[in-house]
C-alpha positions as CSV (number, residue, x, y, z in Angstrom):
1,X,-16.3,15.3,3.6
2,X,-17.6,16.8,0.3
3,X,-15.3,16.1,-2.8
4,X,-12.9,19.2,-3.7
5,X,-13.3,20.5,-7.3
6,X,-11.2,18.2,-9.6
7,X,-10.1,18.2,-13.4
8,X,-10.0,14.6,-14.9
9,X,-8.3,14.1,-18.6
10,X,-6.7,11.0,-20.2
11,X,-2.7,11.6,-20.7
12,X,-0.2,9.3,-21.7
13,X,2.6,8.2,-18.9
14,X,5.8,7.2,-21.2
15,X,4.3,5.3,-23.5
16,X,1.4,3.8,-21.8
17,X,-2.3,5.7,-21.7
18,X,-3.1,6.9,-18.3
19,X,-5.7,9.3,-16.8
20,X,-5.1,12.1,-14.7
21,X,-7.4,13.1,-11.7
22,X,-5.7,17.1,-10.4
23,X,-6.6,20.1,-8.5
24,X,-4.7,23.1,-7.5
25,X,-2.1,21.0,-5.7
26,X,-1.8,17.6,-6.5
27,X,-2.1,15.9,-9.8
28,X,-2.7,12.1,-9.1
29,X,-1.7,9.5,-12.8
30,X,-3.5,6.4,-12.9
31,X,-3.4,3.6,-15.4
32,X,-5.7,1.9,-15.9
33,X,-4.2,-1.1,-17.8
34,X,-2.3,-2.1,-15.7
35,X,-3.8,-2.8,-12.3
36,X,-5.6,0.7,-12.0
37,X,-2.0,1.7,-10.6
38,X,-1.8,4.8,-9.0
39,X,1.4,5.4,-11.1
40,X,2.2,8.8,-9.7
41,X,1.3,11.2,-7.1
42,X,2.4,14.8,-7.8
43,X,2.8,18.2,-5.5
44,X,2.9,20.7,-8.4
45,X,3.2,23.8,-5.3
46,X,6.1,21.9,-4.3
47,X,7.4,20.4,-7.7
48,X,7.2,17.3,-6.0
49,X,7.0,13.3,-6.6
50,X,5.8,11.1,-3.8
51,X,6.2,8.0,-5.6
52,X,9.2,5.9,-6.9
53,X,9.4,5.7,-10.8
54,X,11.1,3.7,-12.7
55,X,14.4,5.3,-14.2
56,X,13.5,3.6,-17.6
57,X,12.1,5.6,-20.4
58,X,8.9,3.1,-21.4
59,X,7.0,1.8,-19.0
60,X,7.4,-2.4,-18.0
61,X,4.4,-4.4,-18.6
62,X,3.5,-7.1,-16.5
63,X,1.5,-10.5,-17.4
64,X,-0.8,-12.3,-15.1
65,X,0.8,-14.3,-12.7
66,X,4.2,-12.6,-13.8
67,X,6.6,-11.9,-10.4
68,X,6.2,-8.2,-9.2
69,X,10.1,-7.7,-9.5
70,X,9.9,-8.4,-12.9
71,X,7.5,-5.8,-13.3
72,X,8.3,-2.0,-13.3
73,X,8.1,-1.8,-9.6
74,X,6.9,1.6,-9.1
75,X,4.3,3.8,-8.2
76,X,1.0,2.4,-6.2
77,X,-0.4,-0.9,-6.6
78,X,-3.6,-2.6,-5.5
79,X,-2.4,-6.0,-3.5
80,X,-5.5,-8.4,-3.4
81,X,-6.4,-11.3,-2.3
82,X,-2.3,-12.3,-0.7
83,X,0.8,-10.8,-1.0
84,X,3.0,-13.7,-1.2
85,X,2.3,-16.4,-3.7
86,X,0.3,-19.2,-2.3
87,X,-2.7,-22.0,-3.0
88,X,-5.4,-21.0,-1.5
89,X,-6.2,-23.2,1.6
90,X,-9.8,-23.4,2.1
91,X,-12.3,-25.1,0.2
92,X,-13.9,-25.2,-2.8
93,X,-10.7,-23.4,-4.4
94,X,-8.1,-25.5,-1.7
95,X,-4.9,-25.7,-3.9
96,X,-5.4,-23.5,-6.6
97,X,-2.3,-20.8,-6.8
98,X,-2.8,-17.2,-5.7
99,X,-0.2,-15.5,-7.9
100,X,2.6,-13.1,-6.1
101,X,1.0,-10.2,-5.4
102,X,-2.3,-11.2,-5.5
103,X,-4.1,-10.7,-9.0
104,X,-5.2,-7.7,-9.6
105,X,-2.0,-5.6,-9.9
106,X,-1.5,-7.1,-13.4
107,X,-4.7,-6.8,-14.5
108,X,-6.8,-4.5,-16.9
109,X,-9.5,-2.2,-14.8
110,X,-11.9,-0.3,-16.1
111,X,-12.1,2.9,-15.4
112,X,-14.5,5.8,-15.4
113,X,-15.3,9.2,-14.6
114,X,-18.2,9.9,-12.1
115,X,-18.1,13.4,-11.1
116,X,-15.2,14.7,-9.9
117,X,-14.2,11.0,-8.6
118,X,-12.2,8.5,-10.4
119,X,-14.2,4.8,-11.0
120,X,-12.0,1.6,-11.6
121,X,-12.8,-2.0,-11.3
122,X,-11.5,-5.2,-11.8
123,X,-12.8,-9.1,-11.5
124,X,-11.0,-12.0,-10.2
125,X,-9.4,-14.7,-13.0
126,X,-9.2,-18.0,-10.7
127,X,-11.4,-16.5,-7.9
128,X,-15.0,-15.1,-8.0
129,X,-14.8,-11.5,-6.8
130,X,-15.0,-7.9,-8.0
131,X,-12.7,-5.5,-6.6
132,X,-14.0,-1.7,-6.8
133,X,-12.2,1.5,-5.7
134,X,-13.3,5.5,-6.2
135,X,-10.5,8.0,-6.1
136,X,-11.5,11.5,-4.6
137,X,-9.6,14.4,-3.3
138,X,-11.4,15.3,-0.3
139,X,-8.9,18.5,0.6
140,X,-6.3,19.5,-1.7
141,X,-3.5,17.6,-0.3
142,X,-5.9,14.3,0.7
143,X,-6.3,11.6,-1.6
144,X,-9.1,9.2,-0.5
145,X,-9.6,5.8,-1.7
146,X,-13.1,4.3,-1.3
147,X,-12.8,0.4,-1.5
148,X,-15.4,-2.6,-2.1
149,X,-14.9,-6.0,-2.4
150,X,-17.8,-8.3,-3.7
151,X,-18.1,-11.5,-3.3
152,X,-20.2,-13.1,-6.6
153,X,-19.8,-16.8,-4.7
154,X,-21.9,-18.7,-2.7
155,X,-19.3,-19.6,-0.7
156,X,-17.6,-17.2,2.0
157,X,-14.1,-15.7,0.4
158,X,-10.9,-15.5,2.7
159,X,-8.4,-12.4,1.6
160,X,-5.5,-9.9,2.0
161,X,-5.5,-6.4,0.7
162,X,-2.7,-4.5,1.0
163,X,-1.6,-1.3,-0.7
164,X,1.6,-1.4,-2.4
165,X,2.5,2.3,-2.0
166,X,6.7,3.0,-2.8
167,X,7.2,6.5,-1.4
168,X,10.6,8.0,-2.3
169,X,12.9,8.6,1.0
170,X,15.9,10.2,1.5
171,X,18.4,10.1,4.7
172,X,16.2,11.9,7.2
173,X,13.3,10.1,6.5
174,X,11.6,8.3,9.2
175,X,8.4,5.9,9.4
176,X,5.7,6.9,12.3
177,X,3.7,4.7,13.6
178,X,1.1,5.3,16.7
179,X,2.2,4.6,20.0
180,X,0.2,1.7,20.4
181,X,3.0,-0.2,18.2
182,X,5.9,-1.2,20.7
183,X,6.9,-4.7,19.1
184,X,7.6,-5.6,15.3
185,X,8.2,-8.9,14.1
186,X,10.3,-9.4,10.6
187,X,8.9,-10.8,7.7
188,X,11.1,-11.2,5.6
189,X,12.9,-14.3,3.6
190,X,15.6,-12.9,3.3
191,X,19.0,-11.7,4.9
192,X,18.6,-8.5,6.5
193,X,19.7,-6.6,9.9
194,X,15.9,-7.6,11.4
195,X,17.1,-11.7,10.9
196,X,14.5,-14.2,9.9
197,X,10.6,-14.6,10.0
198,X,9.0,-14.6,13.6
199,X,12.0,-12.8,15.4
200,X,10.6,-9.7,17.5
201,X,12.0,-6.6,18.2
202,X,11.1,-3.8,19.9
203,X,10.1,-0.4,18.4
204,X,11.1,1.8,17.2
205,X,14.6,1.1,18.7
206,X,15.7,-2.8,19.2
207,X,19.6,-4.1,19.7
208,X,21.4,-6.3,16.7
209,X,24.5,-7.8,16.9
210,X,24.8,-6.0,20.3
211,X,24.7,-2.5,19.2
212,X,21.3,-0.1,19.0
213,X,19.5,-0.2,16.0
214,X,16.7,2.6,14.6
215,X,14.6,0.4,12.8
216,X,12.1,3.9,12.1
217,X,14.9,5.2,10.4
218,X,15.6,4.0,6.5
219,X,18.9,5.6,6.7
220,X,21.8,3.8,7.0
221,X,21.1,1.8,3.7
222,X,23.1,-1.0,3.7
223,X,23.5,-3.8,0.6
224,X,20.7,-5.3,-0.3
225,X,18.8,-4.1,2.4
226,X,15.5,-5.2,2.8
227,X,13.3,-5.2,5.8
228,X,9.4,-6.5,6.0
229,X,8.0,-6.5,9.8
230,X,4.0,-6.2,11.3
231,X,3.5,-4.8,13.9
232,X,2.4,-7.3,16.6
233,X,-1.0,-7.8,17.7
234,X,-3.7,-5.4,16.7
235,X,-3.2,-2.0,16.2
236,X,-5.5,0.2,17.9
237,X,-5.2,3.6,16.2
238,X,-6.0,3.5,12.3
239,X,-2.7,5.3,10.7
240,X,0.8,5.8,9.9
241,X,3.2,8.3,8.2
242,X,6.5,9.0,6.8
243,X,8.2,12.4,7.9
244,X,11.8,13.8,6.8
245,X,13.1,15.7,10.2
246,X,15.0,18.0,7.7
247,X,12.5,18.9,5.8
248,X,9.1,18.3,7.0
249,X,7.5,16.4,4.0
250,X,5.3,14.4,5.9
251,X,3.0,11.5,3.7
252,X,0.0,10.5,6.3
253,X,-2.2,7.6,5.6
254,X,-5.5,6.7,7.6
255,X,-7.6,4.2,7.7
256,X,-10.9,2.4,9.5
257,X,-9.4,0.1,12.0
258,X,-12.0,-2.3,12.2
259,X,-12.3,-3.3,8.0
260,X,-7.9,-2.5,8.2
261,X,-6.9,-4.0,11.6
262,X,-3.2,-5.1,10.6
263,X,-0.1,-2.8,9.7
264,X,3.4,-3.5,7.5
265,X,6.1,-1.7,7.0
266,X,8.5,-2.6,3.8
267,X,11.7,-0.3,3.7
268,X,14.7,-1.0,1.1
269,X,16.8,-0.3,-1.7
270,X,15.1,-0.4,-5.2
271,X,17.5,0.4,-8.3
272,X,20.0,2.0,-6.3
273,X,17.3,4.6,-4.3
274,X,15.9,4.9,-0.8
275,X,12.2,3.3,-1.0
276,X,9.0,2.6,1.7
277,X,6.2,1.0,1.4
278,X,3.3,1.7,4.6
279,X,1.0,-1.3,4.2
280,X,-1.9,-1.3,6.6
281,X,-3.8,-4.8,5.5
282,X,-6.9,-6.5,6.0
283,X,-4.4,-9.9,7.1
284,X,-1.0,-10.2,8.7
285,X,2.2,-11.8,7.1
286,X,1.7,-11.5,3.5
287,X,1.0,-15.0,2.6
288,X,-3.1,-15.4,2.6
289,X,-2.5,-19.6,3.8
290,X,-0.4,-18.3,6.7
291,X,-2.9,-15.5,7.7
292,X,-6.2,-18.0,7.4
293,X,-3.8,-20.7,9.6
294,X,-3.0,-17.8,11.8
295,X,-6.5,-15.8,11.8
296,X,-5.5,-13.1,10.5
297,X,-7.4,-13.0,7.5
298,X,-10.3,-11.0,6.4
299,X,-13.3,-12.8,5.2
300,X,-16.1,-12.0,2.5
301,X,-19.2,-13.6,3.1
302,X,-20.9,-15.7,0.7
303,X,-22.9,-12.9,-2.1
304,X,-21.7,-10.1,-0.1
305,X,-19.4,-7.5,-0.4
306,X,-16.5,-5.8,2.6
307,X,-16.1,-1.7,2.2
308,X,-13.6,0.0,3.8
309,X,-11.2,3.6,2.5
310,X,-8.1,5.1,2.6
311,X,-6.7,8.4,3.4
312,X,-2.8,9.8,1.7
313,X,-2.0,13.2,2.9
314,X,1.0,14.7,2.0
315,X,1.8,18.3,4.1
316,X,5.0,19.6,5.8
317,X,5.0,19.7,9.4
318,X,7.4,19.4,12.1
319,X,5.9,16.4,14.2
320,X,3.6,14.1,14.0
321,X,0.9,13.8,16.8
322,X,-1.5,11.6,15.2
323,X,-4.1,11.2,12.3
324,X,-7.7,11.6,12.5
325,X,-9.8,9.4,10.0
326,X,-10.6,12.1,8.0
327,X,-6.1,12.3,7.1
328,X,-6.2,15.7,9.1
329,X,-2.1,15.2,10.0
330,X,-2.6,16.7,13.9
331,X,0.9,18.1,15.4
């Protein structure tokens, strides 16, 4: 699809400098300082945010190998090469630390205009690899993210990327995903409603403690709640969405199945507010020493590079049929 016209300018978000890719409709912040974060994702029709943001007035800096909580946990980060803090378990780097969160979402990117596109890269610290992305709108409500991962080794290069995307949710907000998902398993290390790592439900409806349970819906919030689940095996269709039954607002993501064969789902309470985070991945189970143990990791060949892109449509429909890789929402 041809690139739709765009307006790129620097700005400043709080108190941190950020560029500003916009059209008609949606006016997208990045900064590039920190981790080329798509900070904020605006519907100025609408006079609406799709991302969380922080509730404090400066912006929260993180350091390299700092803990993402400690950060300013908000808007859209890049998730590469785990999610969970590990040592990486193949040679030559066996046992060196992969911080949480992978690297490069506390990193400075550079960051360029080309066009009407968006340019930002960034290179590994303990790991030899560049990580590119090019930010388009291809229509006026479609973002499209056009990744590539090089490999400057010669030896091959074993990774997760994830995207780190918190979308505000409300009550009636529910989490689509295509019908060829009928198990989840949780994730997550800590207590929640979904139990332990490894146990399996069914979806989108499973039974705790003896009563029915929505696990597609992030209403009711409960304490603490937090809830990390895959969805089992490979999923054959290459996207997923939010949608609020009240209103519509729908946030569709699509993505080439082959390069992106794995999907997450984190739901929550951050600071009080409803929160989701759709993560289809290149590996399964967040930790990239569990996912090469498990095969479920993507590889980079020696000197060689993996491409793949990323679709984020945000319209207002009343169902969701499915997502064509282009991030045409079909009803």
């Amino acid at each position: 699809m041809s690139p739709v016209s765009a307006h790129i300018h620097e700005s400043v978000y709080k108190d941190i400098r950020s560029v500003v890719l916009e059209n008609v409709r949606l006016a997208v912040t990045v900064i590039p300082e920190s981790g080329g974060k798509i900070q904020s994702i605006y519907d100025k029709t609408l006079d609406r945010e799709y991302l969380v943001q922080s509730p404090r007035s400066s912006y929260k800096r993180s350091g390299y190998d700092s803990r993402y909580a400690d950060g300013d946990a908000s808007g859209f980060d890049e998730v590469f090469p785990s999610i969970e803090p590990c040592f990486y378990p193949l040679p030559p780097w066996r046992g060196i630390g992969v911080p949480d969160h992978g690297e490069v979402w506390a990193l400075p990117w550079s960051c360029h205009s080309s066009g009407e596109s968006l340019v930002l890269d960034a290179y590994g610290v303990r790991f030899p690899y560049r990580l590119e992305k090019t930010v388009r709108f291809t229509r006026e409500q479609t973002v499209t993210i056009q990744y590539r991962a090089r490999n400057l080794s010669d030896f091959d290069f074993s990774f997760i990327w994830a995207p780190h995307i918190l979308l505000r949710c409300d009550e009636d907000t529910e989490i689509v995903l295509p019908p060829s998902v009928k198990q989840v398993m949780s994730t997550c290390s800590v207590d929640n409603r979904l139990g332990r790592f490894g146990t399996l439900h069914d979806w989108p409806e499973t039974t705790v403690a003896g009563e029915r349970y929505r696990i597609d819906k992030v209403y009711p919030k409960y304490p603490g709640k937090c809830e990390k689940y895959y969805a089992v095996g490979t999923v054959e269709e290459g996207w997923c969405a939010l949608h609020n039954s009240g209103s519509g607002h729908t946030v569709g993501l699509s993505y080439p199945i082959d390069k992106v064969p794995y999907l997450g789902v984190w739901e929550g309470i951050m600071d009080g507010r409803y929160a989701a985070a759709l993560e289809p991945c290149t590996g399964a189970l967040d930790a990239l020493d569990t996912a090469v143990q498990w095969n479920r990791a993507a590889v980079l060949p020696a000197k060689s590079s993996y491409e793949w892109d990323f679709n984020l449509t945000f319209d207002i429909v009343d169902r969701i049929r499915s997502i064509d890789r282009t991030g045409l929402i079909l009803t």
